[in-house]
C-alpha positions as CSV (number, residue, x, y, z in Angstrom):
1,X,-35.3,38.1,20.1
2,X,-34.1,34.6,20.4
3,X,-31.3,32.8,18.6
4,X,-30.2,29.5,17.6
5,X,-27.2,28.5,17.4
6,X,-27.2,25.2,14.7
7,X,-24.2,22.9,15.5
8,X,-21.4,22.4,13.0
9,X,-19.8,19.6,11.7
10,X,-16.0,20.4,10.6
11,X,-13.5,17.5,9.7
12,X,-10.0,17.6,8.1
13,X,-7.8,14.4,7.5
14,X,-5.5,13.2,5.3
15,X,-4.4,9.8,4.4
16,X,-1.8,8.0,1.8
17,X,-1.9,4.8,0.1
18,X,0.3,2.7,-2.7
19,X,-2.2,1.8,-5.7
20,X,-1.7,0.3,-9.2
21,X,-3.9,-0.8,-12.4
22,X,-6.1,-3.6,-10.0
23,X,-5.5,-2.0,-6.3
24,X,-7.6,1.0,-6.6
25,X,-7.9,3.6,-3.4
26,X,-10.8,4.6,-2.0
27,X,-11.9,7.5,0.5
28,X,-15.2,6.9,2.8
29,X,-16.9,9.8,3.4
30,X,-19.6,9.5,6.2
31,X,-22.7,11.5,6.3
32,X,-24.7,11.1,9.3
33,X,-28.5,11.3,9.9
34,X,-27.4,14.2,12.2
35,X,-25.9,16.0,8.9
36,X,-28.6,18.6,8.2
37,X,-26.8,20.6,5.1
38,X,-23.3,20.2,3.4
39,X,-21.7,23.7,3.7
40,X,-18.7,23.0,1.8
41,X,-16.5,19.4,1.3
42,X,-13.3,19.4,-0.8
43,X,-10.8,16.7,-1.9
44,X,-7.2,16.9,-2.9
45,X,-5.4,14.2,-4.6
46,X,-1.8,14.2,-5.0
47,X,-0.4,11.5,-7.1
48,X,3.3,10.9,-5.9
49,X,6.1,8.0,-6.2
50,X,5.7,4.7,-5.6
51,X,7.1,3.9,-1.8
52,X,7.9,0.7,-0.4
53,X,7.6,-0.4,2.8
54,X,9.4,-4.2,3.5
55,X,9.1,-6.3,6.6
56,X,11.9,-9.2,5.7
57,X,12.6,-12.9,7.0
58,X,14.9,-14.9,5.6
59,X,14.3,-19.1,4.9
60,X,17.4,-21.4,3.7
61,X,16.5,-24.5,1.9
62,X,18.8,-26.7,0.4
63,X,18.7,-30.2,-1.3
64,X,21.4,-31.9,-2.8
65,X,21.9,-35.6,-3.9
66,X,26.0,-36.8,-4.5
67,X,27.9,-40.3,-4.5
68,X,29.0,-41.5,-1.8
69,X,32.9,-41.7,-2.0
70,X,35.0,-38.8,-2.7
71,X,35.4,-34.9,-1.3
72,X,33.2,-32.8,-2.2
73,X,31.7,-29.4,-1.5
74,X,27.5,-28.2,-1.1
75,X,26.1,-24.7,-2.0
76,X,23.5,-23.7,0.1
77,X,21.5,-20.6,-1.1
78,X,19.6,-18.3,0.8
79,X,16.3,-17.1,-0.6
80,X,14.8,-13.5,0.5
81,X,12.2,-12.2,-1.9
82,X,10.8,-8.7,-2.5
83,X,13.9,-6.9,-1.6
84,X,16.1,-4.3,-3.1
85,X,19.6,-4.8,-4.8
86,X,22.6,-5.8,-2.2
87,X,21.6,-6.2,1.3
88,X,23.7,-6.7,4.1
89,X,23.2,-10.8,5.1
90,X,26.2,-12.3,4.5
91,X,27.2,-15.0,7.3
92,X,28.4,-18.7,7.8
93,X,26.5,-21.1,9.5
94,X,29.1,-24.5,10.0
95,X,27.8,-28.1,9.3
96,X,28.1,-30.0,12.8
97,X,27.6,-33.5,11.2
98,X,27.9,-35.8,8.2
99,X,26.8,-39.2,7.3
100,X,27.0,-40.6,4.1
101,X,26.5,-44.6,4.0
102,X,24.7,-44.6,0.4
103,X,24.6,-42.9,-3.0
104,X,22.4,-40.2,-1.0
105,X,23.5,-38.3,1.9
106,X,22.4,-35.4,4.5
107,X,24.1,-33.2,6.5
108,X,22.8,-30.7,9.7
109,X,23.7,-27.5,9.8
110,X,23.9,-25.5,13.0
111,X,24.6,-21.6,13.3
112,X,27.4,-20.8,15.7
113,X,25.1,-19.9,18.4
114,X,22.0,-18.0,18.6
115,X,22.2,-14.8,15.9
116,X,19.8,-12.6,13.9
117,X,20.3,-12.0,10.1
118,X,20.7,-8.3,9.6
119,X,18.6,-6.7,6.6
120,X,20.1,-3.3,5.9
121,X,16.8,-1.7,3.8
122,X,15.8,1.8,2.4
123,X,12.3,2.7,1.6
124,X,12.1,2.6,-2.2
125,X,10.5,4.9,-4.0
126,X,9.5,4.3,-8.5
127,X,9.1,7.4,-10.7
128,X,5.4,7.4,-12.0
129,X,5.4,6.9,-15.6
130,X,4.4,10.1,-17.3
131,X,1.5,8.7,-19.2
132,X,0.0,7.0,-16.6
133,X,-3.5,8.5,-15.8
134,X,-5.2,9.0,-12.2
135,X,-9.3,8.8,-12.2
136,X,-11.8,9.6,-9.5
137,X,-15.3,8.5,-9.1
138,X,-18.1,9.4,-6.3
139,X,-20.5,6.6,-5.3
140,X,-23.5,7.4,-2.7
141,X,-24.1,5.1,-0.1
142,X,-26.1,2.2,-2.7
143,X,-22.8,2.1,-5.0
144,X,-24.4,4.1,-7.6
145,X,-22.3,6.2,-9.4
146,X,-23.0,10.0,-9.1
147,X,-20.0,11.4,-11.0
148,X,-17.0,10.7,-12.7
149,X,-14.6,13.0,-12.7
150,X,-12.4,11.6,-15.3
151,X,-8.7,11.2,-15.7
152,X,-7.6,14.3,-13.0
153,X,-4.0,13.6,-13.1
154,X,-1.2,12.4,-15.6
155,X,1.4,11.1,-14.3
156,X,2.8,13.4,-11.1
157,X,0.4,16.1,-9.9
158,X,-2.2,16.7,-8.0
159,X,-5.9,17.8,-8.2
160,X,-9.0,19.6,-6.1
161,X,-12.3,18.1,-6.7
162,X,-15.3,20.0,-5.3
163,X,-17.6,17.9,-4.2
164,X,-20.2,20.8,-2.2
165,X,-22.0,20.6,-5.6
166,X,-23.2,16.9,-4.8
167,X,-24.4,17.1,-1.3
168,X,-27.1,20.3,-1.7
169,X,-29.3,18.9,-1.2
170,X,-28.4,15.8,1.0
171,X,-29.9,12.9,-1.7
172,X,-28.8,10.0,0.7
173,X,-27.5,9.3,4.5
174,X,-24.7,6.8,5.1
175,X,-21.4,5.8,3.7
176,X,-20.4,7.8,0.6
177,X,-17.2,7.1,-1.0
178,X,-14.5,8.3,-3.8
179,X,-12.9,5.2,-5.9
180,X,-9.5,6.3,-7.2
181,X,-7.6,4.4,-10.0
182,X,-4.3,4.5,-12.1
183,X,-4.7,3.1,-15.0
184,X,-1.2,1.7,-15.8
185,X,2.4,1.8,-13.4
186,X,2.1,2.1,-9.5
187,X,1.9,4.9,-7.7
188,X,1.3,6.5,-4.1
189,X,-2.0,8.5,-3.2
190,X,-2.2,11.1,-0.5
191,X,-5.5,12.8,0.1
192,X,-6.6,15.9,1.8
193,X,-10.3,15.5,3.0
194,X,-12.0,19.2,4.3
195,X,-15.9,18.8,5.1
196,X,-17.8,21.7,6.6
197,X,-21.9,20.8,7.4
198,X,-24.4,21.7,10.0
199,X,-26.3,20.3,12.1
């Protein structure tokens, strides 16, 4: 007697991702032509803090109008955005030249040789609000919608969807895909993926 031996198809991955109310996540799931029958395909959601992640550089503009007579001092401020509280950038730069022969004046403003601005920076994580519900939704490979699992989380947590259910039989070939949503706050989505099919 002669056996065969069908190949298997077995892929784990997980992936992470900040989303809030209009920055949705969503997990492609790929089911080749070569994909005979689904064995078994899971999904894990965990809904976790917010984290941010901040690549920083900083601009100095300054304008300033003043008579022309007279001492008199200039504040120049430096703008940074989208940074937490008290970072580490204070420094001088001196002003190498002055010229003031009307009501309006300007002044340059060299640094003391080359130099970097130094941005001390944590990662900075947001509690998720407790009534802030996570949602998740299959599409098959023509966007229509094959199940809605509903609000699966509230607030922190996680949850398992079984998704084996969908794919016996195969309906469709191509790229699947699970949209997942919070409805309110931000928040940070890590997924398990575990698929399990023969060939």
């Amino acid at each position: 007697m002669r056996l065969f031996h069908r190949p298997k198809f077995v892929n784990t991955f997980q992936d992470a991702e900040n989303v809030d109310a209009t920055h949705p996540y969503y997990l492609y799931i790929w089911i080749p032509d070569e994909v005979a029958a689904v064995r078994n395909m899971r999904c894990k959601l965990y809904v976790e803090k917010y984290r941010t992640y901040l690549d920083l550089a900083e601009s100095a503009t300054h304008t300033h109008s003043i008579g022309a007579s007279g001492g008199h001092d200039h504040d120049i401020d430096s703008q940074i955005t989208g940074i937490p509280s008290s970072p580490d950038w204070n420094h001088t730069h001196n002003i190498s030249s002055h010229s003031s022969d009307a009501e309006t004046h300007t002044h340059e403003i060299a640094a003391s040789g080359a130099h970097t601005h130094s941005l001390h920076l944590d990662v900075e994580e947001n509690s998720v609000l407790g009534t802030a519900n996570s949602s998740m939704i299959l599409y098959d490979p023509d966007d229509v919608l094959v199940h809605n699992f509903g609000a699966v989380v509230t607030g922190e947590g996680s949850y398992e969807a079984e998704l084996t259910t969908y794919f016996q039989p195969i309906a469709k070939r191509g790229l699947w895909y699970l949209k997942m949503s919070i409805n309110s706050d931000e928040a940070r989505f890590r997924t398990v993926f575990m698929f399990a099919g023969l060939g």
